[in-house]
Each structure stands twice: as C-alpha cells, then as structure tokens.
N, C-alpha and C positions, 0 to 999 in steps of 0.2 A: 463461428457462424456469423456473429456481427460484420467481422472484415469482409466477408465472402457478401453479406447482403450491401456492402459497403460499395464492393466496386462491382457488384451487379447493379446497382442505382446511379453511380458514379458513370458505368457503361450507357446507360439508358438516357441519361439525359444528354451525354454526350452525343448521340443518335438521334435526341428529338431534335439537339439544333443542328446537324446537321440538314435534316429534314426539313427544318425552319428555315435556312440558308438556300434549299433547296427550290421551297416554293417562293422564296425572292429574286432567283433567278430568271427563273420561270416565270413567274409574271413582269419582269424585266423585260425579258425578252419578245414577249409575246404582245408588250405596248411599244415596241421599239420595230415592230417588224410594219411595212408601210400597208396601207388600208385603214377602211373605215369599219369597224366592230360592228357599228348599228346599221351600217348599208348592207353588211353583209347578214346582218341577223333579220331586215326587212326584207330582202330582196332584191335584186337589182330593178323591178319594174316599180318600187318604192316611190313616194313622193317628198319631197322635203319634208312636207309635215310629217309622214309617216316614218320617215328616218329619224327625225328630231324626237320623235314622242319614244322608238325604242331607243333613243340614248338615254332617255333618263329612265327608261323601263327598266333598264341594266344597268341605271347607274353611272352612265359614262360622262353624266357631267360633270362628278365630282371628282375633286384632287385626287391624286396617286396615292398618298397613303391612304386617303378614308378609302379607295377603291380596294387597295391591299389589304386593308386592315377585316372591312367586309369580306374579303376572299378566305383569311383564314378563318371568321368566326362561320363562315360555312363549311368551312373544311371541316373542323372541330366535330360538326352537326353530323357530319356524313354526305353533307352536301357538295356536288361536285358540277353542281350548275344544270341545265337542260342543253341539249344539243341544238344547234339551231338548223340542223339540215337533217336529223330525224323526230326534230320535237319532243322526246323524250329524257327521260332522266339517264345524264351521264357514268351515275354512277351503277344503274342498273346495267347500262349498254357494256358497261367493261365489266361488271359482274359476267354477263351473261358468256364473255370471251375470255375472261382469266384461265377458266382451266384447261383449255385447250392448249395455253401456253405453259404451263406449268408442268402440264402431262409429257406435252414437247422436251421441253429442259430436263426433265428429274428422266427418263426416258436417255436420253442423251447422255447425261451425266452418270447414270447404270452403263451406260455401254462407253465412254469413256474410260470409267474405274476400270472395266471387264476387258479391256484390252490395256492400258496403261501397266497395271499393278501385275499381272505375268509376263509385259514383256521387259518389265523395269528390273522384276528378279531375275527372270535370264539374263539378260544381261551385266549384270552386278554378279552372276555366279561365276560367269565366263566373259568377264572384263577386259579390254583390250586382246579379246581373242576376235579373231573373222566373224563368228556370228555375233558376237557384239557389235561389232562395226556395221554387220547389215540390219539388224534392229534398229539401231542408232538412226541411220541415214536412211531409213523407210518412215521409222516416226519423225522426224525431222520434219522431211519432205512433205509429210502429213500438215505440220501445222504449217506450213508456208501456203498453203492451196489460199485462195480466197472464197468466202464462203459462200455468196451470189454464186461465183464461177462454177463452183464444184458440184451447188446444187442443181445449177443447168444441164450441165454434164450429166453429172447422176441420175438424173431426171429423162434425160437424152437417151442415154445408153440402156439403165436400167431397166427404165419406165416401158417406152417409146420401140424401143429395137429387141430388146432382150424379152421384156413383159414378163420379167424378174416381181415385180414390185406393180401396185397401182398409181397413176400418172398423178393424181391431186383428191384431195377429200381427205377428209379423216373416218368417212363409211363407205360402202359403195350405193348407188343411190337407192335400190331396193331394200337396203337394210334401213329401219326405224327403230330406234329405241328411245322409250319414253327417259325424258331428264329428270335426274336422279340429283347427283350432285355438279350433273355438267365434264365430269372429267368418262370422257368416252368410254374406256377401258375397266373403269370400275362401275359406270350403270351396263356395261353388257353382263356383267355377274350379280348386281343387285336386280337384274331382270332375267337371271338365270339363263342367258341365251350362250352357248359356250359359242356357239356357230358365229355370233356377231361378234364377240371377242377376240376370234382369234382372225376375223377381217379387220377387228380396230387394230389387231398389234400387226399385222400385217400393213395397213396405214402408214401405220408411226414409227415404221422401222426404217425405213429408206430416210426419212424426213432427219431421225434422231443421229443417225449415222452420219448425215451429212452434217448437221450440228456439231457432234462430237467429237469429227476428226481433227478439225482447227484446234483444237484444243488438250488433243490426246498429248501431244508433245513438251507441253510443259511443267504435266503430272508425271509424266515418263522421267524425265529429267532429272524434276526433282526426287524420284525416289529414288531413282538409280546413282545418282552423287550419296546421299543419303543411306542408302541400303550397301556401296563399297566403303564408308566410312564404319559401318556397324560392322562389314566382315572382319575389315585391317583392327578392329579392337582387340584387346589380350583376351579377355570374358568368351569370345568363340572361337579364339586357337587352344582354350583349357576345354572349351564343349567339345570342337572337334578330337582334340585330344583324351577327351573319356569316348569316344566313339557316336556321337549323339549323331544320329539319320542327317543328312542335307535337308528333308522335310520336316523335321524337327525343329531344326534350325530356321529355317526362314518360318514359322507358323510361330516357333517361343519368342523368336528372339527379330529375324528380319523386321516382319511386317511391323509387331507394335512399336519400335523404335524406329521405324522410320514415320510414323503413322501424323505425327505432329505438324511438320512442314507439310505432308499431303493434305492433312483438311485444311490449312491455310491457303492453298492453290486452290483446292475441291469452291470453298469459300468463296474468291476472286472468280473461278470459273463461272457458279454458276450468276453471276452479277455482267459477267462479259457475255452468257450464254442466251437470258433475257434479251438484252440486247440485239445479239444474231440473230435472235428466232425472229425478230421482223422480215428479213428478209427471204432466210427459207418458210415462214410460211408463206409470202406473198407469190412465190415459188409452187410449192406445193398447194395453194388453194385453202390452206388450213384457215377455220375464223379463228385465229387466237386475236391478241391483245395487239401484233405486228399487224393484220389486219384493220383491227380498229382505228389505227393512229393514222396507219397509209391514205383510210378516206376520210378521216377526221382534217387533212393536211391537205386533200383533194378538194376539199368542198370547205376550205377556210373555215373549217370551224374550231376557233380556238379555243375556246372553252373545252372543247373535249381531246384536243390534244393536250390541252395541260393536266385536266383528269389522268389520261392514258400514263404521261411522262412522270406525274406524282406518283401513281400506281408502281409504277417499274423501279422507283428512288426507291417507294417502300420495301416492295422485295429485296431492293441490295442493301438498303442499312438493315431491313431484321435478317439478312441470311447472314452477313455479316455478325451481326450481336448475336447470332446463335451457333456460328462458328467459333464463340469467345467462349462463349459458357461450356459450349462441350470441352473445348481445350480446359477450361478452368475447374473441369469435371475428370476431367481424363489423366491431367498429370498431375502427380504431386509435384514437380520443381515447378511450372508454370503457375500453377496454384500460392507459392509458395512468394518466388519473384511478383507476382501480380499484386499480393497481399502487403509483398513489404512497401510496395509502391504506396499503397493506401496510408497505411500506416506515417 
C-alpha cells in the first residue's frame, strides 16, 4: 500500500509541474505577443493618463517574474483574473461553459468506443479477409477527414438538406431548463422533462459524431493489432480447442487483454478531443469552453484566454493521471512494473 501511495504522490507532483511548466508558457507567450495589455483593458478611446493608471491597476509596471509570480498566487486562490471585455470573473465565465464541453467530448468518446471496439473485434476475428480490409479502409478514411471540414459538411448535408439533425444549439430555442449542474443532458432529467432530453441528445449527436470520427481510427488500430496478438496466443487455441463460443471468447478473454493499450489511447483521446471541440462547437453554435476562448481571442482579452487554455492543461494532465491509476488498478503486471520502478 505504501508503494501504490508512493507512486500515486510520485505521479501527482509530476503533474503539478507540469502544470507549473504549463502556466510559464502561457504567460510567456501571452507578454511576447505585440499590443498593449492596459490600452486594451482601457479602451481604445482611453487617455494616456487612463492607460497609464490601469497599468499599474493590473500591475503591468512591474518586472516579469513579480508579474508571474502574482499570476500563480492567484491561481493558487482560484483566481483567474476579471475579463476585461465582459468585466466579469473569468473563472466564473468558463465555469459557466465547462460542461457544455465535457458533455461534448465524453459524448463523443461513448460513440467512439461504440463503433471502434466492434469493428476492431470483427476484424481481428476475420483478419486479412475482405471484410477486414473494408473495415480497415472505411475506419482509416475516417480519421484522415479534418475536423472543421467534416463538421461543415455534416452540418451541410445533415443539418441543412436532409434536416436529419438540428443545424446549431445545444436546445431548440423554445425548450428552457432551469441550470442544474450546467451539463444539458443531465438537468433535462434532474428537471424531470424526458421531452427536453431527448432534444439535448438529439443536439449533441450530430455535434459528438463529428468529434468522434477523427479519432475512431486509432482506437480501431490499436485494438485490432492487440486483439490478433491475443488470438495467435496458445491460451485460445486450448479454449477454442475445449469448444469455448467465439462470444465467449472475445467477452473472457479478447476484450480485457486488449483493454490496456485502449485506455492509453481512450486517455490521449480524450486530451486531443478537448482540443477539437473548439472548433466544432464554433460550428455547431455550442457555448462550450471552444466558444469562450474564440471570443476571448476576438476581443484580446488575454487574461481570459489564458484562464480558458490553463483550464483545458487541466483537463489533460488529470485525465491523463487518472488514465494512470485505473491502469495501476486494473492490472496486476502494470501494478507490479510501476512499483518496482518506485522501489
């Protein structure tokens, strides 16, 4: 137990610098890109004097590291600065857009698993046969799309000509439900309305599909390399040999041995899937987190684009470290190796 809390602590701090590493870049960059912080926090119809007074409002007369150095002990607080193009608290503004994207991604990453993981066992059952080859080269082609593109298209086609799908929003606009915890899909059930629930999943279906396609192909991959190394083992030519079901088999024996290399992909996914949702929501209309940053970038506010961009680190170093502990949960050899590392 000591080792296991060893390199659970071991893992975490590793994570907070990154995270440390994270907001020095970021604030790097964000004094390195050309403008003036206080013109644009006064206004452009500003006076010198009024320019001059919010730079020291914000601080901008002092050195870089006391400027840095202040940046994290607010961070520390929860402090994520005031917006200076809605005058509010930055960290309340991306509260109020987090779960729209979360909803997005995990959404996404269900309908990724949900097509990846049966067509990775078909094909690993029927390897190097024809319908292998067209699974292959249909998922393939999947992740090659770019995601802007596809979502236009999708958008185009589904939306717009078919009327498959609705064209942007995450409700239609007569639908209102009161906020619950923000994540659409689950206040239409904590407000009991099945009717408005099943317009959110209607919503977020088109949106999460176009997310999830770019990305179906190299969970596909890997299971399926993964999943014909488990058949070609001795251990399932003795099962298939006592007669054990094909279903049998991939439920005892495929999925949880290939299961390991998937949540390390699942993991990277969803850190690259964050990412993408800026774009198909700015696409679909969605207010997630992609939203916020788009007119935080519009309206040079950079204080709250660095908010948004720390936000989004967060998500990938704890999805990441909690990609770690399941593995470190889940397998005894992983568990094992990990430990002796500590050791």
């Amino acid at each position: 137990m000591n080792q296991v809390l060893g390199y659970l602590a071991r893992r975490l701090v590793t994570s907070v610098i990154t995270l440390l590493v994270l907001t020095l870049i970021i604030f790097t960059m964000v004094k390195v890109i050309p403008g003036d912080e206080a013109h644009v926090a006064a206004g452009v119809s500003a006076t010198p004097e009024q320019v001059a007074a919010m730079r020291t409002h914000l601080g901008l007369d002092r050195s870089l590291p006391v400027q840095y150095f202040e940046f994290l002990d607010r961070l520390i607080h929860g402090d994520l600065g005031t917006s200076i193009s809605s005058h509010s608290s930055i960290a309340a503004g991306i509260w109020e857009v987090l779960p729209q994207t979360i909803e997005l991604v995990l959404m996404a990453m269900l309908i990724m698993i949900l097509v990846a993981v049966p067509a990775a066992v078909f094909s690993a059952l029927r390897s190097d046969r024809g319908s292998d080859t067209a699974v292959r080269a249909a998922v393939i082609m999947s992740a090659g799309l770019p995601t802007f593109w596809l979502a236009l298209v999708a958008q185009y086609v589904l939306s717009t000509k078919l009327g498959w799908f609705p064209i942007s929003g995450a409700l239609a606009p007569h639908v209102r439900i009161p906020r619950v915890t923000g994540f659409t899909l689950i206040d239409t059930l904590l407000n009991s309305n099945p009717n408005a629930f099943i317009d959110g999943l209607h919503h977020l279906l088109l949106p999460a599909i176009v997310l999830a396609l770019p990305f179906t192909g190299q969970l596909y991959r890997t299971l399926r390399t993964d999943m014909i190394g488990v058949l070609d083992s001795e251990y399932i030519d003795a099962a298939r040999a006592k007669g054990v079901p094909a279903a049998a088999l991939v439920r005892r024996h495929l999925l949880p041995n290939s299961a390991g290399a998937a949540l390390t992909v699942i993991g990277a996914t969803f850190s690259m899937m964050v990412g993408a949702a800026v774009l198909v929501e700015s696409v679909f209309g969605l207010n997630g987190i992609g939203a916020y940053l788009t007119n935080a970038v519009a309206n040079s506010d950079r204080l709250a684009v660095v908010g948004a961009v720390l936000v989004i680190g967060v998500l990938v170093v704890a999805s990441s470290f909690a990609i770690d502990v399941i593995q470190l949960i889940r397998d005894p050899r992983i568990r094992a190796g990990q430990l002796a590392s500590v050791t």
